[in-house]
C-alpha positions as CSV (number, residue, x, y, z in Angstrom):
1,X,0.0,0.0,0.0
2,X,2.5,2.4,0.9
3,X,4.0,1.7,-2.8
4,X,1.1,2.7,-4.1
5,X,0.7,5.4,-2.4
6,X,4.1,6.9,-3.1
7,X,3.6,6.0,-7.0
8,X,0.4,7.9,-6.6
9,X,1.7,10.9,-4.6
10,X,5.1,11.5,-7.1
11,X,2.8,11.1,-10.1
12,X,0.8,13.9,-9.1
13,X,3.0,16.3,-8.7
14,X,3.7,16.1,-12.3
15,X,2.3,18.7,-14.7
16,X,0.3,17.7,-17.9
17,X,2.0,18.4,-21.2
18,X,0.0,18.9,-24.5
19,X,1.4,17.1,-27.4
20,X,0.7,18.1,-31.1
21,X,-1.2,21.4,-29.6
22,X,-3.9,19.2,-27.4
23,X,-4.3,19.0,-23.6
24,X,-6.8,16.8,-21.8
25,X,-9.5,19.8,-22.2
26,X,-9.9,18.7,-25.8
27,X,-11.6,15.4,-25.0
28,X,-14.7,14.9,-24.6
29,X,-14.6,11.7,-23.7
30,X,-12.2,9.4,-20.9
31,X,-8.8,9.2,-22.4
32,X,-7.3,6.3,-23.3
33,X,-3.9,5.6,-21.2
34,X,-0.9,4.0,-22.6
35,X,1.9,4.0,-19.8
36,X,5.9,4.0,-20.5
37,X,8.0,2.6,-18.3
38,X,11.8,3.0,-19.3
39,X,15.9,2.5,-17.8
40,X,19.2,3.2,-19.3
41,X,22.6,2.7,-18.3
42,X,21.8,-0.2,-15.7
43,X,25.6,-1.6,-16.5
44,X,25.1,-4.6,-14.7
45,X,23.8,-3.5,-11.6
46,X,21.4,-7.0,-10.5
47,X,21.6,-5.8,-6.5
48,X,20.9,-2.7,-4.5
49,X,23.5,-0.3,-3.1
50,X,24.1,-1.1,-0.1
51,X,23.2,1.2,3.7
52,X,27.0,2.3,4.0
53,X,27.0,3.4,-0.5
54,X,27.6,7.6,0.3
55,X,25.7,8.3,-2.7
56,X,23.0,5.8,-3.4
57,X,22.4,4.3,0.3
58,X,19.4,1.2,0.0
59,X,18.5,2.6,-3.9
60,X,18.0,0.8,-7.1
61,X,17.8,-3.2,-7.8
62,X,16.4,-5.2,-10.2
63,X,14.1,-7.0,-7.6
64,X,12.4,-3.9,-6.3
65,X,12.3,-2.3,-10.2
66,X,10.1,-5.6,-10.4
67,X,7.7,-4.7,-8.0
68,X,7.5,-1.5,-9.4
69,X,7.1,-2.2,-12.8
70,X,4.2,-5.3,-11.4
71,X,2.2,-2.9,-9.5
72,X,2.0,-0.3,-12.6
73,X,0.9,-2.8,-14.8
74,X,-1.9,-4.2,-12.5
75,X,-2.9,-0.4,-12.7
76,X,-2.7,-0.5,-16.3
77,X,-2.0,-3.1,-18.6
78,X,-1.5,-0.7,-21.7
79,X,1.7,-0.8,-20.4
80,X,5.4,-0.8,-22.1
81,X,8.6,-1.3,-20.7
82,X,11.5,-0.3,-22.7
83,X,15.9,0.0,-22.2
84,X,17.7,3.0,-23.8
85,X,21.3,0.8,-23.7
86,X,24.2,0.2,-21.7
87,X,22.7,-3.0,-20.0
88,X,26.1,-4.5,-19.9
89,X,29.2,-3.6,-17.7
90,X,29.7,-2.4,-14.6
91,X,29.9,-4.9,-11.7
92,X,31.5,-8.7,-11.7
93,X,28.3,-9.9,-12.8
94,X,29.0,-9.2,-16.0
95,X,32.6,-10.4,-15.4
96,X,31.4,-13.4,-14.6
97,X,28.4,-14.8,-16.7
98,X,28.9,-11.9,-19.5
99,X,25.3,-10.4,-20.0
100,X,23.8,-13.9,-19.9
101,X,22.0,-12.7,-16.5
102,X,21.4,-9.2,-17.3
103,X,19.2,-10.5,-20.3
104,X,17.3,-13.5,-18.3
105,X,16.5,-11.3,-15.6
106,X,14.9,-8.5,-18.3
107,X,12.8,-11.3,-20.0
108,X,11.5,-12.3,-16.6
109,X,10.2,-8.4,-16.1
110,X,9.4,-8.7,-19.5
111,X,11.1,-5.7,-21.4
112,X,9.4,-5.3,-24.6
113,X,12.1,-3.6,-26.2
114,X,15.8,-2.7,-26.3
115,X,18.3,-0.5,-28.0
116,X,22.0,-0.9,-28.2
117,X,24.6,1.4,-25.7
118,X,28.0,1.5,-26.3
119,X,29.5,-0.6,-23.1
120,X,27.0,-3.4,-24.7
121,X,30.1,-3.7,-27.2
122,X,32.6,-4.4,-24.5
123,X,32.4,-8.2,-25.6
124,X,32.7,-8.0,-28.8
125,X,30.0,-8.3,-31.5
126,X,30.3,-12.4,-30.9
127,X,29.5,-12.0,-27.1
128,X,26.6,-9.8,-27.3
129,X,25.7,-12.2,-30.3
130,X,26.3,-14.9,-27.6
131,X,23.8,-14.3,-25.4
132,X,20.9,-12.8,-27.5
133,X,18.9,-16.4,-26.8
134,X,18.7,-15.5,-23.2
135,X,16.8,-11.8,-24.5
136,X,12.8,-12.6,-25.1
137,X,12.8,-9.4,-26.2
138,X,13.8,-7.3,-29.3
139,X,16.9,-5.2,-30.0
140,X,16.1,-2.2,-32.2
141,X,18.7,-0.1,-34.0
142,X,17.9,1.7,-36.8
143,X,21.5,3.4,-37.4
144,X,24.1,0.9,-36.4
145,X,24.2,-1.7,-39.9
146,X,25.4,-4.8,-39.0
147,X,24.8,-6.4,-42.5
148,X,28.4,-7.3,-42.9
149,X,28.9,-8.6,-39.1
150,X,27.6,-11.8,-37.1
151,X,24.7,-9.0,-35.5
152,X,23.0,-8.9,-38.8
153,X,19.2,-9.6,-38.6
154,X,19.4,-9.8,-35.2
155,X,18.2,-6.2,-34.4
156,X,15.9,-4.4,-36.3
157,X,15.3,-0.8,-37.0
158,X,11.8,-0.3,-35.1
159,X,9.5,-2.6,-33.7
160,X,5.2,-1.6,-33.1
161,X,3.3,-2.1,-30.7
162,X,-0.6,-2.2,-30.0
163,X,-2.0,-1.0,-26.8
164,X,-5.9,-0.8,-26.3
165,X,-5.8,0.2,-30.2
166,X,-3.3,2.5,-30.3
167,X,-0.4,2.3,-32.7
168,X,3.0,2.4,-31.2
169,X,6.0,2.7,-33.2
170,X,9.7,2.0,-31.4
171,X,12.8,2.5,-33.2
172,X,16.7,2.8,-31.8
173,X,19.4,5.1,-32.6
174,X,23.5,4.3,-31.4
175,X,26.1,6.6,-30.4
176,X,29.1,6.6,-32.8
177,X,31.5,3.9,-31.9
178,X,34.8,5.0,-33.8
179,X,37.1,6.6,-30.9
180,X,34.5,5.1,-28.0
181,X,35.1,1.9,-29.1
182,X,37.4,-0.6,-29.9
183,X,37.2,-1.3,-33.5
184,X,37.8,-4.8,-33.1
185,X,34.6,-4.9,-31.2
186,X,31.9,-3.8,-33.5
187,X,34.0,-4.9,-36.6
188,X,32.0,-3.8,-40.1
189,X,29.2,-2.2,-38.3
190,X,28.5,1.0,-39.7
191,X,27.1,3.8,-38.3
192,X,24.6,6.5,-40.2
193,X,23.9,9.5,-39.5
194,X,21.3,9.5,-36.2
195,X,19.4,12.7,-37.8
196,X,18.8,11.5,-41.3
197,X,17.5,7.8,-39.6
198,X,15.6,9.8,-37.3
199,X,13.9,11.6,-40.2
200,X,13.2,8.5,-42.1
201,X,12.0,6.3,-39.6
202,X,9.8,9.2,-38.1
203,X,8.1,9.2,-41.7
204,X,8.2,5.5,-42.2
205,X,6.1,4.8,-38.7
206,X,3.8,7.7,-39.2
207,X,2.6,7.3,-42.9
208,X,3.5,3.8,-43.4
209,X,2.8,2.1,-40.3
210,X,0.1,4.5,-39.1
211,X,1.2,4.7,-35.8
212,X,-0.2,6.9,-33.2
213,X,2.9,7.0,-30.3
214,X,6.2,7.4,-32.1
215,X,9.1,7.0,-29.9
216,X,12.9,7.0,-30.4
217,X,15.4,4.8,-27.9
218,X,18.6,6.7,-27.7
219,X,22.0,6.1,-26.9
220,X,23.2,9.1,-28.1
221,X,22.9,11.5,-25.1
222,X,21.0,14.0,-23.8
223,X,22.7,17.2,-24.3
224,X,26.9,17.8,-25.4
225,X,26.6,22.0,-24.5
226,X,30.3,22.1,-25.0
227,X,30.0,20.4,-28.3
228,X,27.3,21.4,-29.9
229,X,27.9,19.4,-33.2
230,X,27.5,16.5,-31.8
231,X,24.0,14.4,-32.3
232,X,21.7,14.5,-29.2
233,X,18.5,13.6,-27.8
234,X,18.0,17.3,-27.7
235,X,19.1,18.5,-30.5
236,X,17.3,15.6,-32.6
237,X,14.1,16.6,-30.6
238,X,14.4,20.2,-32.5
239,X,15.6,19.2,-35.8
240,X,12.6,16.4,-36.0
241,X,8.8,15.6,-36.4
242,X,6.2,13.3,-35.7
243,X,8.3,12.0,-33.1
244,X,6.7,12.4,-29.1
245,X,9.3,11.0,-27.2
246,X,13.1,10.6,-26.8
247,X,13.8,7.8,-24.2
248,X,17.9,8.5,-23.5
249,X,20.6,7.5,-22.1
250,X,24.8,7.3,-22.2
251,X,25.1,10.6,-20.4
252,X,23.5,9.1,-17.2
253,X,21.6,12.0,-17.0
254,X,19.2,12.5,-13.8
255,X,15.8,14.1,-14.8
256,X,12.8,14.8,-12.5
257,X,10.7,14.9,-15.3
258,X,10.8,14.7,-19.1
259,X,12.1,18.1,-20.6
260,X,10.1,19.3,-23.0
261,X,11.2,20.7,-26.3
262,X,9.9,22.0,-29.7
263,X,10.3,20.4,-32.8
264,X,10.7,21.6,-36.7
265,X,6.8,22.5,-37.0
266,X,6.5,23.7,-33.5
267,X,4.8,20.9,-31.3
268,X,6.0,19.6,-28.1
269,X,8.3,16.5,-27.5
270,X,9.4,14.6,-24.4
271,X,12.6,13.8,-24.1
272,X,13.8,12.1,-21.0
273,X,16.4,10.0,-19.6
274,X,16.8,8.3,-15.6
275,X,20.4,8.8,-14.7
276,X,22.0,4.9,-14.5
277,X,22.1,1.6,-12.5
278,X,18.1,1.5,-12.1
279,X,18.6,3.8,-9.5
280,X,15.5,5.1,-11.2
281,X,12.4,4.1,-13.3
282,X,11.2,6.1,-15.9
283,X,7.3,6.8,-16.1
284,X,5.0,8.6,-18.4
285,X,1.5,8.2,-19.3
286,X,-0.3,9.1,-22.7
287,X,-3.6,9.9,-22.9
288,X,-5.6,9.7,-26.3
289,X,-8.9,10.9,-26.9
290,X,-10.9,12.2,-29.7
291,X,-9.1,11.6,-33.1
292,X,-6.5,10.6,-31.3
293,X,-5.6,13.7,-30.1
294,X,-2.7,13.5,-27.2
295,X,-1.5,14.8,-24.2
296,X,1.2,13.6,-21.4
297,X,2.1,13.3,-18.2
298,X,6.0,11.6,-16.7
299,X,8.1,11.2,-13.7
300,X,10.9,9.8,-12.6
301,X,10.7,7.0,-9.9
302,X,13.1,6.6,-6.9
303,X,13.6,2.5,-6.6
């Protein structure tokens, strides 16, 4: 109960954003709810910190991120659960049983989709190949091409979803590897240009695949204000469309709530990103009403 409670309590303090120009006064009938839930950069972490940690004391864990994620869905089963990258490295776990654990104990929460970080890498392309049967779920990554390398076929640019009959379209975008990452450990996988994929896949889910929710999993960063240059959640937010939310991670940035930003034709876009090590869990809720019209509500969740 006192879960509950505190999910209840930190969601309302949250303010309503209007996406495409609509708020929840435009429908005239009850919303439909699609929740998000969402991590990045867990690197490994299986356990809590411990009482005597100075800066995460009793926080995070993949058994209490379970509880969290159960009780939500009991709430509402419209529900997705999704990783912006970085699932591997971090603590002897991975050391040891090299992501094997990492991805049976996501299928057992039952992640519905993935995108790839850079420390996923730190194997090689035949050990995260290695341990893809243990993942029930799908990778997505629309601007690493791994046609010439053991990867290929194994992740796909986007993946939809429906959810009480809306459309929800889910593709990945990569940080570039070259001077990040060994080259011997992504081999011939090339990487394109994260704003050009981002424009096509935004078109190919909205007029092809007539999807409702469009939402990009990043492993590009949120925000580089030193380097301006270089691809980022935000700046692909701005230079975008069709496109309603960034789910982020590699910078391991901490956000209270989804920042919300203006796109190429002016409407509003979450983007939003939990820090790292499932210290937190990321939660927003979509509401669609008449002709599908959407607004949005998210917070970030202490584990």
């Amino acid at each position: 109960m006192k879960r509950r409670e505190f999910i209840q309590q930190t969601t309302a303090a949250t303010a309503l954003v209007g996406l495409g120009g609509f708020g929840l006064q435009s429908f005239s009938s009850a919303p439909k709810k699609i929740t998000i839930l969402h991590t990045n950069d867990v690197h490994s972490h299986i356990d809590p910190f411990g009482p005597e940690d100075g800066r995460n004391p009793n926080q995070g864990g993949i058994a209490r991120r379970a509880t969290l994620i159960e009780g939500i869905r009991a709430e509402n089963p419209n529900t997705l659960l999704l990783d912006a990258g970085d699932i591997f490295q971090g603590t002897p776990y991975f050391n040891y049983y090299g992501g094997e654990l990492e991805f049976k104990l996501m299928s057992m929460l039952k992640y519905d989709a993935a995108t790839i970080g850079n420390h996923d890498f730190d194997n090689g392309l035949e050990g995260l190949y290695a341990q893809l049967p243990h993942a029930k779920f799908d990778f997505v990554s629309a601007n690493y091409d791994f046609s010439n390398t053991i990867m290929d076929t194994h992740a796909k640019p986007y993946k939809t979803f429906v959810k009480n009959g809306i459309k929800i379209g889910v593709f990945g975008l990569g940080i570039e590897l070259a001077g990040l990452v060994d080259k011997n450990m992504y081999k011939e996988t090339v990487y394109l240009n994260p704003v050009e994929i981002a424009q096509d896949m935004s078109r190919v889910l909205k007029e092809y695949e007539k999807c409702d929710l469009i939402i990009c999993l990043s492993h590009l960063g949120y925000n580089y204000r030193n380097n301006e240059d270089k691809p980022s959640d935000l700046s692909l937010a701005k230079l975008t469309k069709d496109i309603d939310l960034f789910i982020g991670g590699h910078t391991h940035t901490f956000l209270p709530q989804p920042t919300i930003v203006k796109n190429s034709v002016d409407q509003n876009v979450l983007v939003n990103q939990v820090g790292c090590y499932g210290i937190n869990l990321g939660k927003i809720d979509f509401y669609f009403g008449n002709n599908k019209n959407t607004s949005a509500e998210g917070v970030s969740i202490l584990v």
